[in-house]
C-alpha beads as a LAMMPS data file, in Angstrom:
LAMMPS data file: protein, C-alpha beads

326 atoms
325 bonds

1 atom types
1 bond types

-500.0 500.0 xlo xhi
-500.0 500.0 ylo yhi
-500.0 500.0 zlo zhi

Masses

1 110.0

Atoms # bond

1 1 1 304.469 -356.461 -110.595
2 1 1 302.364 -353.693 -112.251
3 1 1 298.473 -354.416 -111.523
4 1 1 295.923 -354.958 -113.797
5 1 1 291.881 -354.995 -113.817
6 1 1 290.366 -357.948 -114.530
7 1 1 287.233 -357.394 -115.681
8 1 1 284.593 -360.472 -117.048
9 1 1 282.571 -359.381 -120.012
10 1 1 279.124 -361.372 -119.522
11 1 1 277.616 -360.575 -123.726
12 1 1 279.691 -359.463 -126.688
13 1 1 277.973 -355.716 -126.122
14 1 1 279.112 -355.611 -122.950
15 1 1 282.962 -356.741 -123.934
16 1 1 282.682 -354.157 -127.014
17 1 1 281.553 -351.584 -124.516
18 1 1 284.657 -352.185 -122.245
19 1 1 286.926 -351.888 -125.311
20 1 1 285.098 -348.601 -126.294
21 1 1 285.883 -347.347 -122.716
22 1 1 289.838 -348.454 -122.661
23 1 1 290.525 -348.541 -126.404
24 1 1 294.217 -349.841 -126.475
25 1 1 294.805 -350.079 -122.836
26 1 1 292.412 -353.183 -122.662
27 1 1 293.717 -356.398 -123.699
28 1 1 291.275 -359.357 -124.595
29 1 1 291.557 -363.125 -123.364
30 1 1 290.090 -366.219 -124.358
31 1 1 293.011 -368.904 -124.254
32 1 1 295.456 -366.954 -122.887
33 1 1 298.358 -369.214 -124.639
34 1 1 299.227 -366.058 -126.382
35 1 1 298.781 -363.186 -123.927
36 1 1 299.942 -364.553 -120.949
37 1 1 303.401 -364.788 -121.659
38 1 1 302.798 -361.163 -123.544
39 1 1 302.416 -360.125 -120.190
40 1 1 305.079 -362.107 -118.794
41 1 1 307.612 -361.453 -121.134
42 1 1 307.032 -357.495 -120.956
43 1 1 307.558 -356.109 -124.093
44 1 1 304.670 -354.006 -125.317
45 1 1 304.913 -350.498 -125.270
46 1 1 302.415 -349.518 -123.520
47 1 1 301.204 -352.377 -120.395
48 1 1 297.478 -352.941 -120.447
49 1 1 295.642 -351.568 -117.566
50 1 1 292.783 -353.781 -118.190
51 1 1 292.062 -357.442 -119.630
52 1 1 288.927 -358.065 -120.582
53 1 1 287.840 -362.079 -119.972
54 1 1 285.592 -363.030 -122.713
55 1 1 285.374 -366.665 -120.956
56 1 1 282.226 -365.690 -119.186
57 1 1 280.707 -364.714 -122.466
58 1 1 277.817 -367.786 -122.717
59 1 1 277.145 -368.906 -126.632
60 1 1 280.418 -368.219 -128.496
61 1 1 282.380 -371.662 -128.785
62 1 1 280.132 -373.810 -131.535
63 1 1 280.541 -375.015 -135.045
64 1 1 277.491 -374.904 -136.326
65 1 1 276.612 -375.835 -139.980
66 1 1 273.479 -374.953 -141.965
67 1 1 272.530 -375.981 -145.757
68 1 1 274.995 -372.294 -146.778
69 1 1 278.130 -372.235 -144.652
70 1 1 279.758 -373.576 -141.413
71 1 1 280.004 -371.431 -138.926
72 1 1 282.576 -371.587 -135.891
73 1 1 282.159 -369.289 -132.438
74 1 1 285.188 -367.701 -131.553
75 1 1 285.890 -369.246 -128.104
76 1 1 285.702 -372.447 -130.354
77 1 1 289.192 -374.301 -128.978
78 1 1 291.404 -375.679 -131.504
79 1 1 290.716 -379.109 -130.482
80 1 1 287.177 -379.377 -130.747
81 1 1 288.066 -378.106 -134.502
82 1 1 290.403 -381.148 -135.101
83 1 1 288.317 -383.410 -133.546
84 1 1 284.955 -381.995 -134.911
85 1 1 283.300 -384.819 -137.330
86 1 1 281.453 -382.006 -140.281
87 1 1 285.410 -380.032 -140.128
88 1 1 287.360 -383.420 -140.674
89 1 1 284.677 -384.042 -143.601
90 1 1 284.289 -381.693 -145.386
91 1 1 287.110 -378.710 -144.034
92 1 1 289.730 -381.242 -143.564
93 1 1 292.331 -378.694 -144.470
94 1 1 291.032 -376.561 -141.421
95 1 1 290.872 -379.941 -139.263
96 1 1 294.534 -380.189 -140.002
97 1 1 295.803 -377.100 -139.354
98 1 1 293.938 -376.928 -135.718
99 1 1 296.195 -380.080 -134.884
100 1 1 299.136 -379.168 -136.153
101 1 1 299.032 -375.906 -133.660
102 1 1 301.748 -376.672 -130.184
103 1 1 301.113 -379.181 -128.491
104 1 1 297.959 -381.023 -126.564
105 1 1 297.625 -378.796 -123.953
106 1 1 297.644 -375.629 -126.126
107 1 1 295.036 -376.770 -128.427
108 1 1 292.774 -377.309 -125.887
109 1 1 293.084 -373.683 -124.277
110 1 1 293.530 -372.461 -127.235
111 1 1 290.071 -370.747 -129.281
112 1 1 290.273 -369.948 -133.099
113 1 1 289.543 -366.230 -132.749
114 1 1 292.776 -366.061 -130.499
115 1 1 294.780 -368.266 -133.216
116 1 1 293.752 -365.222 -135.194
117 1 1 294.652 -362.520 -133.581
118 1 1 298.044 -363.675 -131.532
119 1 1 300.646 -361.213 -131.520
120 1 1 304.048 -362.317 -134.089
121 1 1 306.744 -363.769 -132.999
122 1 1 309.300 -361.541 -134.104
123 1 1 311.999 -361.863 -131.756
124 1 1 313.317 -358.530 -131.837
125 1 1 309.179 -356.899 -131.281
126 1 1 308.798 -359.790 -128.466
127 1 1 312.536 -358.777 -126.463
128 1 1 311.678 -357.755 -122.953
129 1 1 312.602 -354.595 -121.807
130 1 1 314.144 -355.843 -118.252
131 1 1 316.646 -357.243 -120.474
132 1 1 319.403 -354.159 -121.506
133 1 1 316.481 -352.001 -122.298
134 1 1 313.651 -351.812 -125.242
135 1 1 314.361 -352.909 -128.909
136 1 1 312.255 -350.097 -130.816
137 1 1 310.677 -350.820 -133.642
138 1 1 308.340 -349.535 -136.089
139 1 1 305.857 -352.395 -134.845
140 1 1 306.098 -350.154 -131.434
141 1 1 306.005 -346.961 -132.869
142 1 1 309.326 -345.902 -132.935
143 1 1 312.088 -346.516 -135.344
144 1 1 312.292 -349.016 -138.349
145 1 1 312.699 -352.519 -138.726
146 1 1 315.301 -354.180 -136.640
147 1 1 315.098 -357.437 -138.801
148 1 1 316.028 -355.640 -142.164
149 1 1 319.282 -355.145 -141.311
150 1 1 319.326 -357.768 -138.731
151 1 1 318.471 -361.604 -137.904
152 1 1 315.807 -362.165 -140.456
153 1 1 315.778 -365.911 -140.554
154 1 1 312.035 -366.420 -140.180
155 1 1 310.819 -362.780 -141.318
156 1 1 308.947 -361.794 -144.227
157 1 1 309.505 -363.004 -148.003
158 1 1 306.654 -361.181 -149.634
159 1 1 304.405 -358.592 -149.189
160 1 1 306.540 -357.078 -146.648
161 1 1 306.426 -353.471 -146.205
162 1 1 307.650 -351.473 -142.975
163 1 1 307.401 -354.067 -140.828
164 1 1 308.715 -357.659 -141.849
165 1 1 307.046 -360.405 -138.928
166 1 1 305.099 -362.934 -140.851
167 1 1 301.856 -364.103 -139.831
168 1 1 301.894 -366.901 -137.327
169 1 1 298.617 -368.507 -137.770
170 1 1 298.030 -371.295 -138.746
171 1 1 294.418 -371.454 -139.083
172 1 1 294.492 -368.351 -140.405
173 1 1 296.591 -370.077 -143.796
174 1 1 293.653 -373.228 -143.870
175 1 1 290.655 -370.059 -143.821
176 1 1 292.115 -368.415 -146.545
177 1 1 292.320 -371.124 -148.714
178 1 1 288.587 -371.785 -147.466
179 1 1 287.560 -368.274 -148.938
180 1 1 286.113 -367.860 -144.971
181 1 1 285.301 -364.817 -143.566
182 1 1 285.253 -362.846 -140.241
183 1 1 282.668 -361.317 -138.135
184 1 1 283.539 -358.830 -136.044
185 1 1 281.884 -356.849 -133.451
186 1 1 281.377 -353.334 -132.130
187 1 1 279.298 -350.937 -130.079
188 1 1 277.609 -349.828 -133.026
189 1 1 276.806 -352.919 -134.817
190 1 1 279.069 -355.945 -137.045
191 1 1 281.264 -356.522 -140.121
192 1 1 282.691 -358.720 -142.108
193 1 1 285.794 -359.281 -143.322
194 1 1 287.588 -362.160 -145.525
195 1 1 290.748 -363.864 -143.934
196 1 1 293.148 -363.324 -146.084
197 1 1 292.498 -359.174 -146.019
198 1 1 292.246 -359.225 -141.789
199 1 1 295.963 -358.891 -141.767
200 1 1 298.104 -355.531 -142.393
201 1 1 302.050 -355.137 -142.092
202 1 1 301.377 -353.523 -138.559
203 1 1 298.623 -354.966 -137.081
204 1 1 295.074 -356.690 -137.908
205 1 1 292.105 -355.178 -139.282
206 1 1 290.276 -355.044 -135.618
207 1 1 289.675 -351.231 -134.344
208 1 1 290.169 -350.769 -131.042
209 1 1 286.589 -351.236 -129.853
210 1 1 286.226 -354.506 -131.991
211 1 1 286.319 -358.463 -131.000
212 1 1 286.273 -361.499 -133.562
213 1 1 283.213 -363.257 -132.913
214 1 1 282.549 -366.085 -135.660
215 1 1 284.414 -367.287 -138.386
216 1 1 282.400 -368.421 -141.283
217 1 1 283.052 -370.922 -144.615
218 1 1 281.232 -371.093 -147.377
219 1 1 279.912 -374.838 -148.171
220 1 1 280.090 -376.076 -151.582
221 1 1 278.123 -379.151 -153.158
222 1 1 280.870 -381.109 -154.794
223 1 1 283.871 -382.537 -152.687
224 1 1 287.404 -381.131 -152.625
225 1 1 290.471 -382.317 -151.704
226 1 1 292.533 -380.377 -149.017
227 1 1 295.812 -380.350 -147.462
228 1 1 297.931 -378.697 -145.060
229 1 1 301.540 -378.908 -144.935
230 1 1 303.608 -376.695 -142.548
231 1 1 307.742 -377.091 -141.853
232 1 1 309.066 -376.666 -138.581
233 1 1 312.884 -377.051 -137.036
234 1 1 311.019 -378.464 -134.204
235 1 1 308.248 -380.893 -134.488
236 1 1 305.716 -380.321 -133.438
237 1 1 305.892 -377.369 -130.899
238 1 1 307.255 -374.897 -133.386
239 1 1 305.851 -371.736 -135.471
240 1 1 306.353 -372.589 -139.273
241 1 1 309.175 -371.624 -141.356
242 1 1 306.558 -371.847 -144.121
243 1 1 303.123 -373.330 -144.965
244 1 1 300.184 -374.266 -147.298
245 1 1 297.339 -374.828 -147.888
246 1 1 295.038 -376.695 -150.701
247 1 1 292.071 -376.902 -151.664
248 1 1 291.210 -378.753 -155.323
249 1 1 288.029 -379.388 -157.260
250 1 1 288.428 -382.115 -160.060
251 1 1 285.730 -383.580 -162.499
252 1 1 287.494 -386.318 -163.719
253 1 1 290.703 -386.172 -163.955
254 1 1 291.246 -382.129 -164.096
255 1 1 291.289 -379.225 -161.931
256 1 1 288.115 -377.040 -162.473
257 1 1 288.579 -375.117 -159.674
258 1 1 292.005 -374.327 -157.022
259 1 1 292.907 -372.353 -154.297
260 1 1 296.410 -372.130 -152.765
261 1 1 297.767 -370.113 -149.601
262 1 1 301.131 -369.803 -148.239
263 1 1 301.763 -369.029 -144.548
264 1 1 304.821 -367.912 -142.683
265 1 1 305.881 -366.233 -145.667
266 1 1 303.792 -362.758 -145.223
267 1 1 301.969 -360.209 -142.936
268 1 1 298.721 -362.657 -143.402
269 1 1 298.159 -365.817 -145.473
270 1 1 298.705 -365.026 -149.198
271 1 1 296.300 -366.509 -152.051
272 1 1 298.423 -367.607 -155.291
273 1 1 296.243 -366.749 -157.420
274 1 1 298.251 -367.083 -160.234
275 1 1 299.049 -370.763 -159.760
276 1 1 295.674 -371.714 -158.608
277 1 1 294.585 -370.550 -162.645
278 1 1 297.457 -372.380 -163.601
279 1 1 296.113 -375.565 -162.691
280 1 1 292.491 -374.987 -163.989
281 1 1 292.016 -377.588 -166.732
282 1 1 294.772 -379.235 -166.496
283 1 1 295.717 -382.729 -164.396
284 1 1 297.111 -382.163 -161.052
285 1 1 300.589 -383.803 -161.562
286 1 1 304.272 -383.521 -160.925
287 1 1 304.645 -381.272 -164.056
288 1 1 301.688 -378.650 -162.994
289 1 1 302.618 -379.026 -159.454
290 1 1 305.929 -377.996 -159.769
291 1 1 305.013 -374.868 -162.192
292 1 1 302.273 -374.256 -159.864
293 1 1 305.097 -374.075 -157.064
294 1 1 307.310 -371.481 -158.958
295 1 1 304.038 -369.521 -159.815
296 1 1 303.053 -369.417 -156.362
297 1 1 306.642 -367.940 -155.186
298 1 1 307.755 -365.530 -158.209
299 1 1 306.777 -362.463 -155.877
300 1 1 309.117 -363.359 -153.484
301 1 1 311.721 -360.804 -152.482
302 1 1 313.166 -362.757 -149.073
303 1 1 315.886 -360.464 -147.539
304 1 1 319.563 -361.071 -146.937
305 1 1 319.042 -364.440 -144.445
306 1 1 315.922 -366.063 -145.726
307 1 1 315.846 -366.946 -149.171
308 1 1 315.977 -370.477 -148.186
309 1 1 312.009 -369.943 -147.240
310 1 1 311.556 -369.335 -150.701
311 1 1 312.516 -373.169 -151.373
312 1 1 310.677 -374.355 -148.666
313 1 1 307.339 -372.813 -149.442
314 1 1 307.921 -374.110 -153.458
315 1 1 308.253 -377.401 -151.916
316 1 1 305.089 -377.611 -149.867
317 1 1 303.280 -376.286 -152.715
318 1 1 304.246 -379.202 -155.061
319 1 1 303.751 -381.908 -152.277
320 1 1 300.366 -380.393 -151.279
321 1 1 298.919 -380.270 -154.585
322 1 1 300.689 -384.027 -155.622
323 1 1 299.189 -385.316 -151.708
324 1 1 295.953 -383.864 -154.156
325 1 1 296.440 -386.020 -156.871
326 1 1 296.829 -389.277 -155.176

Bonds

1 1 1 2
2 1 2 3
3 1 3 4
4 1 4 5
5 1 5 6
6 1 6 7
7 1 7 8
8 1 8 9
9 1 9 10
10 1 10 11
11 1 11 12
12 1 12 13
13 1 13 14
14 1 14 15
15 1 15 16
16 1 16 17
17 1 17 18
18 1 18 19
19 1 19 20
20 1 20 21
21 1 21 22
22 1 22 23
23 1 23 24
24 1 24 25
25 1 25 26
26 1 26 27
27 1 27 28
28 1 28 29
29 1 29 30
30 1 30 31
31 1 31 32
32 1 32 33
33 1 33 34
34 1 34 35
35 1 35 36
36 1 36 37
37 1 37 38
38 1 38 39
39 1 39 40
40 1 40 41
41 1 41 42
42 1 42 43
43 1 43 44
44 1 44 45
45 1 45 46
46 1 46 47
47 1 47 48
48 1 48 49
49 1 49 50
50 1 50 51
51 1 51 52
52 1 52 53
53 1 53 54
54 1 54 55
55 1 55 56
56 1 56 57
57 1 57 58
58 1 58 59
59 1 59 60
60 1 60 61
61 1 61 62
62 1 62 63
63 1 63 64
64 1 64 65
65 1 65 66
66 1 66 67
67 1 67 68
68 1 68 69
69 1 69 70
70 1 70 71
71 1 71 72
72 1 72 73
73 1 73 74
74 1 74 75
75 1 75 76
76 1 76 77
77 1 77 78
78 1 78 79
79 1 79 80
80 1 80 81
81 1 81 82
82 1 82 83
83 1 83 84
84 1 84 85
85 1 85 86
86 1 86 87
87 1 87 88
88 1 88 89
89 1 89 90
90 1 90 91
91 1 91 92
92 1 92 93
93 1 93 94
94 1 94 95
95 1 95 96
96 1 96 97
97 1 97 98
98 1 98 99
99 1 99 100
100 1 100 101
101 1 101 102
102 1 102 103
103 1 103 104
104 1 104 105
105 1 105 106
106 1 106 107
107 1 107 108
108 1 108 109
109 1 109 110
110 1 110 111
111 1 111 112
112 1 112 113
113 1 113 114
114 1 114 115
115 1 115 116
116 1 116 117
117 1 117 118
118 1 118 119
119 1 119 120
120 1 120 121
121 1 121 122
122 1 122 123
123 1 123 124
124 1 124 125
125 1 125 126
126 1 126 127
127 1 127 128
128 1 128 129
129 1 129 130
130 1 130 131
131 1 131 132
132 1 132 133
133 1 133 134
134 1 134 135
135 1 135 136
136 1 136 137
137 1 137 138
138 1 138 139
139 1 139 140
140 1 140 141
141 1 141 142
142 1 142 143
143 1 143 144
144 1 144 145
145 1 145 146
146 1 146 147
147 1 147 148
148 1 148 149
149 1 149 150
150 1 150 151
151 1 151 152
152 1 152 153
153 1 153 154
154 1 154 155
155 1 155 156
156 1 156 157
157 1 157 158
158 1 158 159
159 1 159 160
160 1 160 161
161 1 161 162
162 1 162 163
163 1 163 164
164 1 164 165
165 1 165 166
166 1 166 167
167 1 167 168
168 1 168 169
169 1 169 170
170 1 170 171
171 1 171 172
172 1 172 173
173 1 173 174
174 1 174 175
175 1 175 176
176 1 176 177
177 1 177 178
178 1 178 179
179 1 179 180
180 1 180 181
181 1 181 182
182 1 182 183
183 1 183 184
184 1 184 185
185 1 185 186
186 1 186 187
187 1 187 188
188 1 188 189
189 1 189 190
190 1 190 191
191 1 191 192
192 1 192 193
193 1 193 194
194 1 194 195
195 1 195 196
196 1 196 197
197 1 197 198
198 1 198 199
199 1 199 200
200 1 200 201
201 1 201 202
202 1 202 203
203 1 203 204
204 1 204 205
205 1 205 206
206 1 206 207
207 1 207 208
208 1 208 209
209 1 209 210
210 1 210 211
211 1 211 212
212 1 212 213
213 1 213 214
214 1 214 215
215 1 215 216
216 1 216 217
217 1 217 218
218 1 218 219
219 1 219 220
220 1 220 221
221 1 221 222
222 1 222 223
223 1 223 224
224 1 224 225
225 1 225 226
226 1 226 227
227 1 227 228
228 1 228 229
229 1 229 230
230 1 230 231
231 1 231 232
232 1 232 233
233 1 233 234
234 1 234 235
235 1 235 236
236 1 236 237
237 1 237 238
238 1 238 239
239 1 239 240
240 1 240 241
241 1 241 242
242 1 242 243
243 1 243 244
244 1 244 245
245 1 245 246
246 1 246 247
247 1 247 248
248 1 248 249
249 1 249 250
250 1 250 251
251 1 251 252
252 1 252 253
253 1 253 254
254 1 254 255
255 1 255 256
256 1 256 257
257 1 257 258
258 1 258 259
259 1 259 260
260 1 260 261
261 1 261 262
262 1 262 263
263 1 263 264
264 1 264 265
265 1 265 266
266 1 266 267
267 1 267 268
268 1 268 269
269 1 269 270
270 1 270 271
271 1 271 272
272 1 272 273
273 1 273 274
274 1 274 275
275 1 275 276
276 1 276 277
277 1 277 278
278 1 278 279
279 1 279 280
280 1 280 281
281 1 281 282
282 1 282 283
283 1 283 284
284 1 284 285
285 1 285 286
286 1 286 287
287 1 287 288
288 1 288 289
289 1 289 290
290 1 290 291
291 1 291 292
292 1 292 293
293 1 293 294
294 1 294 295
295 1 295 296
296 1 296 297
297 1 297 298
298 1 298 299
299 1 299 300
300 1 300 301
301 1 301 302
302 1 302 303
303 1 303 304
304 1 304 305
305 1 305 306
306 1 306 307
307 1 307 308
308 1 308 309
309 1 309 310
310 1 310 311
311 1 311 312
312 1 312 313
313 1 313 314
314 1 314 315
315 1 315 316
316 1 316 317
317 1 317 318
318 1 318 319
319 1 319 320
320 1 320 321
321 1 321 322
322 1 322 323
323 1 323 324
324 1 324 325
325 1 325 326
């Protein structure tokens, strides 16, 4: 087995610094639900020489809310998110989509800022190498994609381009339809970034020298109601096939305000925009939800195994929104 240094950042200057001095050869760990078997399984390109512990790193698991926004440290596990009494009130959505995430003893290892940024699950990227050899792939830097011509069951049916792996957060779906943004850190200072622009076809919007540090949703005065639906072959241990997530204003009985975002189905969570200005003025019911369903999936362009995701997704958009209007 190929050594590696372990190194434990104690601030997040001193973990940016250690990212500045590796760049890609550093790896960082929270959880470690995701990189562990990453490292196990052997199938990056290039092996880290260096993991960088941000465990040790006082200060960054909290959920914090203030009269503006909520605000939720990255090392923040994704059980004290589904158990957290402000998220289950008034980010249920969120709430929902932290427990619907493996099982038990993932969720609590798991942190939201790893949920984030976890490597896809695209089996021909994730095929170790001590098995026959490498599968290249434009993911690795070499070659196209393996799943265009290939097993493409679970890939991409929108918004792919180059590469086709979809997204596999979960959270990540719930934040977008929260409008939420991301901080992120470096040596020479912080951004922000919304959720639903973090991810790319290739890889998230982190540079090299960067680390997710808070994750923060905007509050509103009046009450929503949220959902989050997800559909898995195997309950509840599996990635989704396809998900979504709602998030409805009403005063009376019609939508003033709606935002919708499909997971699974993408590089990143993808905001219908379209249907959620469908809905605006109208009453959330069967015949809205279902044109808000076909609105929400006329982009799709699912390749030559997985237009049945295009059904699924159309399906969780109408239950979500008529879960809504009960």
């Amino acid at each position: 087995m190929r050594s590696l240094t372990h190194l434990n950042a104690r601030s997040v200057g001193e973990a940016c610094a250690l990212l500045d001095e590796y760049g890609r050869r550093a790896r960082l760990n929270a959880g470690g639900t995701d990189l562990l078997s990453v490292l196990k399984r052997g199938f990056l390109p290039d092996r880290p020489e260096a993991i960088v512990n941000l465990k040790t790193i006082p200060g960054l698991a909290y959920v914090a809310a203030d009269e503006d926004s909520l605000r939720i440290g990255a090392l923040t596990t994704l059980v004290t998110l589904a158990k957290s009494e402000v998220v289950n009130e008034e980010f249920k959505v969120l709430a929902e989509a932290a427990r619907s995430v493996g099982t038990p003893q993932i969720r609590n290892a798991a942190t939201i800022g790893g949920n984030l940024c976890q490597d896809v699950r695209c089996w021909y990227y994730r095929y170790p190498h001590k098995l026959g050899g490498a599968m290249d792939c434009l993911r690795k830097g070499h070659g196209g994609c393996l799943a265009i011509k290939g097993d493409n069951r679970y890939h991409c049916i929108m918004n792919g381009k180059g590469c086709f792996a979809v997204c596999p957060s979960d959270t990540a779906v719930a934040l977008a339809a929260l409008d939420a943004r991301i901080k992120l850190a470096a040596p020479d200072g912080e951004r922000s970034i919304r959720v639903a622009d973090f991810f790319g076809p290739l890889r998230n919007a982190l540079d090299a020298n960067e680390m997710v540090t808070e994750i923060e949703i905007p509050r509103t005065a009046r009450p929503s109601t949220q959902t989050f639906l997800k559909y898995t072959t195997r309950k509840p241990v599996d990635f989704a096939i396809a998900s979504v997530a709602s998030v409805v204003w009403k005063e009376g009985e019609r939508c003033i305000d709606a935002r919708i975002a499909l997971g699974a189905v993408s590089p990143g969570p993808v905001r219908a925009t379209t249907a959620e200005a469908l809905l605006l003025g109208r009453r959330v019911d069967e015949e809205s939800a279902v044109e808000a369903a076909e609105e929400a999936l006329a982009g799709a362009r699912p390749l030559s195994m997985n237009e049945y995701k295009v059904h699924v997704a159309r399906v969780l958009v109408k239950r979500a929104l008529l879960e809504e209007a009960d």
